[in-house]
PADO-663927 format. One record per residue (C-alpha): residue in three letters; x, y, z. Coordinates in steps of 0.001 Angstrom, whole numbers, padded with zeros to 6 digits, always signed. Example, Ala and Ser with C-alpha at 12.3 -4.5 7.8 and 13.67 -1.06 7.14 Angstrom:
% PADO-663927
ala+012300-004500+007800;ser+013670-001060+007140;
% end
This chain:
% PADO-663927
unk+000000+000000+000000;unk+001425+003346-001267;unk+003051+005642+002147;unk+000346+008347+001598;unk-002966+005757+001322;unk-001671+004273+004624;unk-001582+007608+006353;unk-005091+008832+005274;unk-006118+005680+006307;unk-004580+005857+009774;unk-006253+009480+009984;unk-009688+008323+009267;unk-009845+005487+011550;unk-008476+007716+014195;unk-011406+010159+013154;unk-013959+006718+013606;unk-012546+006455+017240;unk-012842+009626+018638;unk-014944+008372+021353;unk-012176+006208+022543;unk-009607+009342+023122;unk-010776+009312+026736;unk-009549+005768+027359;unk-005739+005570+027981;unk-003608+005572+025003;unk-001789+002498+023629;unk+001826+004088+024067;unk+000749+004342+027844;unk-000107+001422+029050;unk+001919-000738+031410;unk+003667-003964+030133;unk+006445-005849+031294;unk+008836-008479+029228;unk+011316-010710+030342;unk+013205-012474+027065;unk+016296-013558+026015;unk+017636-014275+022299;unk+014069-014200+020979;unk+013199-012987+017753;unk+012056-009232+017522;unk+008602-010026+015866;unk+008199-012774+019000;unk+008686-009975+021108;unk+005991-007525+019680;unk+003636-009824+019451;unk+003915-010095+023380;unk+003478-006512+023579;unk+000473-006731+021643;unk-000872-009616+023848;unk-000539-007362+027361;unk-001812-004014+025624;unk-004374-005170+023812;unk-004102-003575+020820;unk-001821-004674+017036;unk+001971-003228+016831;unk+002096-003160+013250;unk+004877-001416+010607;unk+005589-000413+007395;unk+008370-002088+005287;unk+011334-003671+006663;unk+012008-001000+009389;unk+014068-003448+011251;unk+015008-007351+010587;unk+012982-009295+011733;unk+014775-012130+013135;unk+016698-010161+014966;unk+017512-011825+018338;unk+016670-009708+021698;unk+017393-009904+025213;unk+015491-007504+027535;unk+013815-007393+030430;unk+011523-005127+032178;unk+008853-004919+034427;unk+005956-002673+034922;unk+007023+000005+032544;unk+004893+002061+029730;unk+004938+000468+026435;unk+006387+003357+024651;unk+009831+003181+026893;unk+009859-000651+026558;unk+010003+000027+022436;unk+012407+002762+022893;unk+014187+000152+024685;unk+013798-002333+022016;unk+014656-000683+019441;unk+017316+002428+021091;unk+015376+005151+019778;unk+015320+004247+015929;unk+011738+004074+015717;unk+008964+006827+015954;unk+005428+005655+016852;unk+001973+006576+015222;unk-001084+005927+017565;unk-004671+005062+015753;unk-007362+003777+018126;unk-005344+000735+019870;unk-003276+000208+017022;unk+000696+001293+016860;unk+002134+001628+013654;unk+005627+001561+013612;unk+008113+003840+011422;unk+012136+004212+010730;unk+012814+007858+012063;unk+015234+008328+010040;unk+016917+011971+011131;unk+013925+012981+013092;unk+013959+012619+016784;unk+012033+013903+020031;unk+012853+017284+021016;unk+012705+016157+024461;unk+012938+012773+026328;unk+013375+011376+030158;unk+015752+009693+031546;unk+014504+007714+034681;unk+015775+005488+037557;unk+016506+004653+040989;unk+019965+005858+042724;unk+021273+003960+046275;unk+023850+003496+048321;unk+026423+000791+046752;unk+027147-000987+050003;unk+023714-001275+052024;unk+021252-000503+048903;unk+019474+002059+050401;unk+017548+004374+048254;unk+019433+007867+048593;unk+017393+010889+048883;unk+018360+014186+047526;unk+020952+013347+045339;unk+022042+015526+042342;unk+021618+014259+038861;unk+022483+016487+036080;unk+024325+016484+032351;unk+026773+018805+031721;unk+026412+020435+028315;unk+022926+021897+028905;unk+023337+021915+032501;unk+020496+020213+033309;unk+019713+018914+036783;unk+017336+017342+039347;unk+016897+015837+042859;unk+015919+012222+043736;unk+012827+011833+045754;unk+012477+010016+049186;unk+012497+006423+047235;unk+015780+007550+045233;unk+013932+007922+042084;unk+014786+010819+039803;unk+012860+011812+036121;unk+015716+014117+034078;unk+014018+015867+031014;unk+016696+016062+028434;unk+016854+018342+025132;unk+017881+016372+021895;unk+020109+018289+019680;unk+020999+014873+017875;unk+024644+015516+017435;unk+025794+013777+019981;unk+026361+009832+020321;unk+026002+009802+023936;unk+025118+012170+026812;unk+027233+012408+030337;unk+025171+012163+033275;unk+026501+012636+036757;unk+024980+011667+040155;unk+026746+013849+042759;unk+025735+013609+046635;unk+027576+015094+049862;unk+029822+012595+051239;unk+029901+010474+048316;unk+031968+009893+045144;unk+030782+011258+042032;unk+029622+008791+039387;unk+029310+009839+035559;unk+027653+007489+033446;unk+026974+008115+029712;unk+023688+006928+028016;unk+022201+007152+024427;unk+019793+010149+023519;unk+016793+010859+021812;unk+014631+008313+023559;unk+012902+007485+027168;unk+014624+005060+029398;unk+015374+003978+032767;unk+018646+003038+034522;unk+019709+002446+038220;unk+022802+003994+039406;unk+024567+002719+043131;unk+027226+005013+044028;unk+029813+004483+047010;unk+030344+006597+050325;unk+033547+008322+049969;unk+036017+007002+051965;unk+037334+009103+054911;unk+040853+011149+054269;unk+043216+012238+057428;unk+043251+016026+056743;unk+045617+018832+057691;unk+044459+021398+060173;unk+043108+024283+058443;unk+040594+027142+058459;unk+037541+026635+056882;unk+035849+029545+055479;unk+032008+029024+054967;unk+030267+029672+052302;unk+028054+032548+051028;unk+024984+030129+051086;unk+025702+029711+054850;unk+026017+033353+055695;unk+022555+035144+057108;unk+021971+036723+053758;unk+022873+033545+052094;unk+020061+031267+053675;unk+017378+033473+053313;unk+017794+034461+049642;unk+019049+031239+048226;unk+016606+028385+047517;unk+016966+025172+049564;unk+017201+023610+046169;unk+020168+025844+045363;unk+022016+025386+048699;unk+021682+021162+048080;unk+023076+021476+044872;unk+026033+023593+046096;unk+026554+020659+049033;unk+025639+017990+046051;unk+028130+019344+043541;unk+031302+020950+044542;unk+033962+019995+041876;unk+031893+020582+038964;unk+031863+023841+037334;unk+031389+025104+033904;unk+031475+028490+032276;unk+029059+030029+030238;unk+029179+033604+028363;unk+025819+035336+029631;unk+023274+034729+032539;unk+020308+036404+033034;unk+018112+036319+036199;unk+015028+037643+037843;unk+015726+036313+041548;unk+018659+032964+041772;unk+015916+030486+041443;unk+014772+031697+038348;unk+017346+032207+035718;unk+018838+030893+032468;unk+020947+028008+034339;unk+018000+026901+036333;unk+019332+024800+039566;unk+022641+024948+038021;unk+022919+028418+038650;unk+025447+027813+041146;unk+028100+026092+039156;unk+028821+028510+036859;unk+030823+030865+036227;unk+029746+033512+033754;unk+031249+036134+031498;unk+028165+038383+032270;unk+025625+038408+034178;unk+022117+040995+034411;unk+020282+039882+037463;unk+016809+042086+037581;unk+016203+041171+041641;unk+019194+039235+042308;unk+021528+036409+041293;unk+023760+033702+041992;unk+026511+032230+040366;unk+030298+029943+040893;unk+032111+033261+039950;unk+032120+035850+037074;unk+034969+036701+034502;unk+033693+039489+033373;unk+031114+042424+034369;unk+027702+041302+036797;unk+024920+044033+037345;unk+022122+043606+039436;unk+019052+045887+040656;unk+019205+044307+043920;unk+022004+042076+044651;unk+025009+039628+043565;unk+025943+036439+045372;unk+029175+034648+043945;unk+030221+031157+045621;unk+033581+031579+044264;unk+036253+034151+042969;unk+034946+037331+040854;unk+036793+039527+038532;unk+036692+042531+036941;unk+033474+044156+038008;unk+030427+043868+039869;unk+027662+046148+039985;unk+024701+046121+042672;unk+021382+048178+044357;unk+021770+046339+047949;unk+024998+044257+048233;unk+027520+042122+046476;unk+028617+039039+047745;unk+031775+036886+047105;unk+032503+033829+048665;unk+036187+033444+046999;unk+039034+036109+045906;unk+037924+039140+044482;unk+039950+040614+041363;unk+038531+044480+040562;unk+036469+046380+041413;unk+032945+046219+043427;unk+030335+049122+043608;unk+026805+049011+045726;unk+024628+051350+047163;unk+024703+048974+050445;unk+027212+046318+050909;unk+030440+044664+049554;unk+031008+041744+051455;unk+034523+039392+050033;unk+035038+036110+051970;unk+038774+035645+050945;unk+041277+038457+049583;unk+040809+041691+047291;unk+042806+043011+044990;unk+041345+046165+043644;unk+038739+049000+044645;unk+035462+048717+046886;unk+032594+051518+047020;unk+029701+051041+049523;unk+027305+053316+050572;unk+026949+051385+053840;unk+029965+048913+054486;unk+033116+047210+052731;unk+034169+043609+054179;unk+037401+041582+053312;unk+037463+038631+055046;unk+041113+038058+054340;unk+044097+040625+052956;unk+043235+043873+051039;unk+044961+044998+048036;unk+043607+047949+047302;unk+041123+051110+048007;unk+037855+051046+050031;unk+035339+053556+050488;unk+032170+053212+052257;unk+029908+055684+054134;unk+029334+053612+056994;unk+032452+050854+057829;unk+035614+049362+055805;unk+036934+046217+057753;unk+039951+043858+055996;unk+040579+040516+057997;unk+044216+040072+056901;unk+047103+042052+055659;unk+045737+045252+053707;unk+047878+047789+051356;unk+045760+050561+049963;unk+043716+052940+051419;unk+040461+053314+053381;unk+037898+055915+053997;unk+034862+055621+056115;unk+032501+057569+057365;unk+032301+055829+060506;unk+035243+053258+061165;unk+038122+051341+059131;unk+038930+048333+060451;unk+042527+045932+059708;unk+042896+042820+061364;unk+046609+042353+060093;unk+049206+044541+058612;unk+048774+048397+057093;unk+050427+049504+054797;unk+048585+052505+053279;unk+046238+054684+054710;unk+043118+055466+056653;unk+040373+058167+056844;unk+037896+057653+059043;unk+035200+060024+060712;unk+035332+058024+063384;unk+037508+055261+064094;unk+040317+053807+063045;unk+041640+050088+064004;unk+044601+048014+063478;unk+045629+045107+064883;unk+049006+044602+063183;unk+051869+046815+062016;unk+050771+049793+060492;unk+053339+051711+057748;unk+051240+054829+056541;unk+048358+057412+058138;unk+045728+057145+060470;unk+043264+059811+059929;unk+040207+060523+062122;unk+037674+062577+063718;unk+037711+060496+067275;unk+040067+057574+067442;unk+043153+055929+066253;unk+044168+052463+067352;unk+046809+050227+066832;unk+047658+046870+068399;unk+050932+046743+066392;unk+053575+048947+065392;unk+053589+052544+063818;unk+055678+053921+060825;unk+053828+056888+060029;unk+051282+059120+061088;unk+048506+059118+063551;unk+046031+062181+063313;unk+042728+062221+065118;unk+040575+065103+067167;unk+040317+062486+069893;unk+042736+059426+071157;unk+045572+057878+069306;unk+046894+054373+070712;unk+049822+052136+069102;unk+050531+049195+071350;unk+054024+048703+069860;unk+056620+051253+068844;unk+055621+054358+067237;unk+058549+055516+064389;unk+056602+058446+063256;unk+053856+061676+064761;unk+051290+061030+066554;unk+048601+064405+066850;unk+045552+064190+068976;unk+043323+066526+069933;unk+043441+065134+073801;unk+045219+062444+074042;unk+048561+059944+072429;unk+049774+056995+073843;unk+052162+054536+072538;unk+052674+050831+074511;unk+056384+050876+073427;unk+059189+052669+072004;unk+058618+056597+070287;unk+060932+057210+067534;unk+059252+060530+066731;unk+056505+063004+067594;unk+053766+062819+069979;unk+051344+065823+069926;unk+048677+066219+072122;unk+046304+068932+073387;unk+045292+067148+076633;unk+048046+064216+077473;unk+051193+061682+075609;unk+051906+058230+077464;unk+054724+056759+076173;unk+055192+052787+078057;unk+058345+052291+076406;unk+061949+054490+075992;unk+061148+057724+073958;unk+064015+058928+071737;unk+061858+061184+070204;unk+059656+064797+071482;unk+056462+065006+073878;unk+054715+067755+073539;unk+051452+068356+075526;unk+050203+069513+078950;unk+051037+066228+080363;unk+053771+064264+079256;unk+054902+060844+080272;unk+057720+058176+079625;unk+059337+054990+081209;unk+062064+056170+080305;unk+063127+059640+078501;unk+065955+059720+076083;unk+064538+062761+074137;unk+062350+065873+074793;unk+059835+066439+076819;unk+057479+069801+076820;unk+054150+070701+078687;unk+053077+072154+082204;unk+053842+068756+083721;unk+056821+066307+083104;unk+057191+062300+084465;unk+059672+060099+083799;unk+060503+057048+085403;unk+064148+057425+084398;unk+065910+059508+082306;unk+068750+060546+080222;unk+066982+063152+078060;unk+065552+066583+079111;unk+062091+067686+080595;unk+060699+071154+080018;unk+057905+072592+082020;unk+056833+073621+085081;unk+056763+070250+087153;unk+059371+068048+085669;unk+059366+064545+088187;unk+061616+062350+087349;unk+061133+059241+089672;unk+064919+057441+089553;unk+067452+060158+090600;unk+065396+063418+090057;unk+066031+066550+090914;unk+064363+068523+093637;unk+065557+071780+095387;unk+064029+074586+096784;unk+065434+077956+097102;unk+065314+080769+099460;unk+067077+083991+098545;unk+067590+087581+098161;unk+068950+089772+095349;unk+069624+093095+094071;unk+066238+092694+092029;unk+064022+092079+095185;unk+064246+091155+098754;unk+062661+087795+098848;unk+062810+085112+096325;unk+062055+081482+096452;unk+062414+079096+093355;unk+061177+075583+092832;unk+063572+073457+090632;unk+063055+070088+089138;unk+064233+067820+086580;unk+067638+066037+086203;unk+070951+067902+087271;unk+072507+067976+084078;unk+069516+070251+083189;unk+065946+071350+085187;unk+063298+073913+084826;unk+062916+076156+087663;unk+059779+078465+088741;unk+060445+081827+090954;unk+058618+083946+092747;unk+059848+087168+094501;unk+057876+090587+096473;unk+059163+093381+097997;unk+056961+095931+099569;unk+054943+097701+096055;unk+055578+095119+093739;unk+056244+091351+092817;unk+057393+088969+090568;unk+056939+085742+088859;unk+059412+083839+086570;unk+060451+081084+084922;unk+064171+079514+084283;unk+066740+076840+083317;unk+069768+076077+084423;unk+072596+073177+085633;unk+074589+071748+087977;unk+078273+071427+087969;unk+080654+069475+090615;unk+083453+071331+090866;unk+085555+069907+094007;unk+083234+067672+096578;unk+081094+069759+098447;unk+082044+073020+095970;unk+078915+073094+093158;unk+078622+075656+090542;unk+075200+076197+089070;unk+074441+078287+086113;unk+070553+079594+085535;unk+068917+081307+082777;unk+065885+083058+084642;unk+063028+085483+083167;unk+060690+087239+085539;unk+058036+089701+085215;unk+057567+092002+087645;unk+053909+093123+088575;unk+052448+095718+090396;unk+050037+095201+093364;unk+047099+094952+090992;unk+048551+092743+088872;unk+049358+095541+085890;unk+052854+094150+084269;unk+055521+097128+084567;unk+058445+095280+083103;unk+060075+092030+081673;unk+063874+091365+082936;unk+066102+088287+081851;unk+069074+087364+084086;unk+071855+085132+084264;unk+073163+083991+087147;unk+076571+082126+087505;unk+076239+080516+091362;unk+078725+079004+093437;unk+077538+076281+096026;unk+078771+074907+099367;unk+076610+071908+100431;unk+076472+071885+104188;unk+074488+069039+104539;unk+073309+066595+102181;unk+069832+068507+102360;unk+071537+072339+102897;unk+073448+074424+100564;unk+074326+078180+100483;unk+075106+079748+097408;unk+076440+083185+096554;unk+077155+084452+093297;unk+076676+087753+090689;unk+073560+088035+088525;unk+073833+089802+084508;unk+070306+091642+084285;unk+068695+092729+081285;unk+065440+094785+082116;unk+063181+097636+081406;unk+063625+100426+084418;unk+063107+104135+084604;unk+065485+106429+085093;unk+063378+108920+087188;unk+064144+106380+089750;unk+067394+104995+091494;unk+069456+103367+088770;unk+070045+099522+089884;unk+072703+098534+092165;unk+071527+101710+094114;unk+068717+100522+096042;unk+065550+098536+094699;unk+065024+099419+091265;unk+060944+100454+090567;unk+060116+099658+087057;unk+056684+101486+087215;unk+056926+103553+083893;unk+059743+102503+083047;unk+060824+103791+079692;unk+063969+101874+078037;unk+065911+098778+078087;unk+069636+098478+080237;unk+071718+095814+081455;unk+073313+096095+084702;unk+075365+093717+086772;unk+073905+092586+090152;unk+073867+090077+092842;unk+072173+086986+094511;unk+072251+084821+097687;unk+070640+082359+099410;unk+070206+078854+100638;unk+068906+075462+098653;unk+067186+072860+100217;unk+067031+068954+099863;
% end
């Protein structure tokens, strides 16, 4: 019978049976066959038997005495055939009748690959296990019973498709399996055996962070524990939240060349540019550039540059530039620049920069800078700047600069300035310069300058300035009003009297080799108050020779300034007692005076109006104390 008679006819009887559509088609029904090395017409005449309808074809689509073995149980006719005959056959259904025909180079766009997947040593059914092929990156999950339905596209230029059944704590098994036609398999795969590993830290992942778990499908976060050495790259993504996008459930295990997410998306890495309206979660390194609304997320190394209106958040190293609008976070070292309105924090050694609004935070070594309206933290050398509005701090060393309007604190040594606004303090050596308007602390030898109201040092091998002075020991010099220097200080008192005014007493402190002295001095219509230098000489025993650099102001009763007058005074000392000296000695003036009274050296001078500068050569004596 001619091809096209035999189709019109198959048309019209399937016309005469319309009422029978509602029963359930031939193709669909359940048989089950159990042969071996029978003849292939034997076996379709079984098949005919148990569905109840005639499997008939046209021509010689096959040969006939063709010898099978198959076996299966309880399985729709139409995957038994495929079976049978390994997809070389296409079916026509009319009433119960199947009329078989060679396919030739057509083939189902589609077809499903079925079976059964458990556990190679106890045969348990294993639930949850990945099954997926790699080219299209198709994937699904076994059920409860272990059974798992893949739909597969047929592009029909392959001979064979890899499939791979992946499952946490088991060894991956890749099978490969004809296309183009249903069929079911059964797959056992082995428990991985244990391995002795080094100690290490382990990182987790982005899909166990907070974020991670509540924006990643439970289907997405199996797969990623499923599938972790499988990864394939693919030029574009697209996405409207991770669970729906162009890879499907394989989203995770790729790594893309670009990506447009319109909510949010999820990916192994990128290689190239990812923008998102909401936010980007990478499992594994990113590079180049990522774009976001909310936040970008990186669970690996981070190569580029990262911009977001909220967060940047890198679970291993950076090497490039971050921009947040809320926070920047580096898990491990920074290479780079961050810049964030809110916080920058780097877990591991950082060179670059980083300016925050609020605080920068480095967990290991500096090398750069920091700008902070806030804080500043370090807990490892720092080589660079510190910048802030309230507070520096350091846990490490210094080689740079320390600026803030509040506190600055390095816990090792500081080679470098230190300015704050109240208060500097450095828990070892100073190499440099430590600023302060309130206080400096310095725990360790300085070799460098204090200069503040308070100053303090363990010991002092440099400068100290400010109202107050303390050293525990020193071999450098204090200047100020109170200089204490608590292992061989020096502390006298002086009473005396001079050809300036009748009583004087002076308070001297410091070391010997060179103290700051305050004096104060009164005789009946006016007063004085000064402030001076000087040092102490040994010149034979009890025999001391002190020279002091004094300038006093002298006052009048109400406190109106009448004149300034420096003097030097060359002093020779007996010591008495180890507590009482008396010293004697001539004193070079240079003062303001007026000559309408008696000139100096003949009687008190009064320097009320005075009108011109002179020098004259006077006189002092007195006793010290202690």
């Amino acid at each position: 019978m001619p091809r096209t008679c035999f189709i019109l006819l198959a048309l019209f009887t399937s016309i005469c049976s319309a009422p029978g559509l509602y029963a359930q088609q031939p193709l669909s029904k359940t048989v089950s066959v159990k042969v071996v090395r029978q003849p292939v017409d034997t076996v379709l005449s079984m098949l005919s038997r148990q569905s109840q309808g005639a499997i008939s074809y046209i021509g010689s689509p096959f040969r006939r005495d063709s010898l099978v073995t198959l076996t299966m149980l309880n399985k729709p006719l139409k995957q038994v055939l495929d079976q049978l005959f390994q997809g070389r056959m296409q079916y026509v259904e009319s009433g119960d009748n199947i009329i078989l025909q060679r396919a030739e180079a057509q083939r189902e766009r589609h077809y499903v690959i079925s079976g059964t997947v458990r556990d190679r040593r106890s045969g348990v059914a294993i639930q949850n296990a990945s099954i997926y092929e790699h080219s299209n990156l198709t994937s699904t999950f076994t059920d409860g019973e272990g059974r798992f339905h893949l739909r597969l596209r047929d592009r029909g230029r392959l001979p064979s498709v890899q499939l791979t059944v992946s499952k946490e704590f088991y060894l991956d098994t890749a099978l490969y399996v004809m296309p183009g036609f249903d069929r079911e398999i059964s797959v056992s795969i082995a428990p991985a055996p244990p391995v002795q590993l080094r100690e290490f830290t382990v990182t987790d992942g982005v899909e166990k962070t907070w974020l991670g778990k509540r924006l990643l499908s439970s289907t997405l976060r199996r797969q990623t524990q499923n599938i972790s050495r499988f990864f394939a790259e693919k030029p574009i993504q697209s996405s409207l939240v991770p669970s729906l996008g162009s890879h499907g459930k394989m989203a995770g295990q790729v790594v893309n060349k670009f990506s447009l997410n319109i909510v949010g998306g999820y990916a192994a890495g990128l290689d190239g540019v990812e923008v998102a309206g909401g936010f980007n979660i990478n499992k594994k390194d990113v590079q180049y550039a990522q774009v976001a609304g909310l936040f970008n997320m990186v669970g690996g190394h981070m190569k580029g540059a990262q911009a977001t209106g909220g967060m940047n958040r890198i679970m291993k190293s950076a090497r490039g530039a971050q921009a947040a609008g809320i926070a920047n976070i580096v898990d491990s070292s920074l290479t780079g620049a961050q810049a964030a309105g809110g916080i920058n924090k780097s877990g591991g050694n950082s060179q670059g920069a980083q300016v925050a609004g609020l605080a920068n935070v480095s967990y290991g070594d500096f090398s750069g800078m920091q700008a902070a309206g806030g804080l500043n933290t370090i807990r490892g050398q720092a080589a660079g700047a510190q910048v802030s509005g309230l507070s520096n701090f350091n846990e490490g060393q210094l080689t740079g600069i320390q600026v803030t309007g509040g506190l600055n604190h390095t816990k090792g040594q500081v080679s470098g300035l230190q300015i704050a606004g109240i208060y500097n303090s450095s828990g070892g050596d100073l190499g440099g310069l430590q600023l302060a308007g309130a206080a400096n602390r310095i725990n360790g030898s300085s070799r460098g300058m204090q200069l503040g109201l308070f100053n303090y040092a363990r010991h002092l091998g440099g400068l100290q300035f400010g109202l107050i002075n303390v050293a525990d020991s020193s071999t450098g010099t204090s200047i100020g009003l109170v200089n204490i220097v608590r292992k061989n200080g020096y502390y006298k008192v002086t009473l005396s009297s001079s050809d300036l005014l009748p009583v004087q007493i002076a308070v001297k402190t410091g070391r010997r080799q060179f103290y700051s002295m305050l004096v104060a001095g009164k005789d009946g219509h006016q007063h004085s108050l000064g402030f001076g230098i000087g040092r102490e000489f040994t010149l034979y025993k009890n025999l001391l020779l002190t020279t002091e650099l004094v300038q006093q102001t002298v006052f009048g009763n109400a406190w109106e300034i009448h004149a300034t007058v420096g003097r030097l005074l060359p002093l020779l000392n007996y010591r008495l007692t180890p507590w009482l000296a008396i010293q004697a000695g001539p004193a070079l003036s240079i003062g303001e005076y007026s000559i309408e009274q008696p000139a100096p050296g003949k009687g008190y001078p009064s320097f009320a109006n005075g009108d011109g500068f002179t020098g004259w050569l006077g006189w002092q004596a007195g006793i010290t104390l202690f």
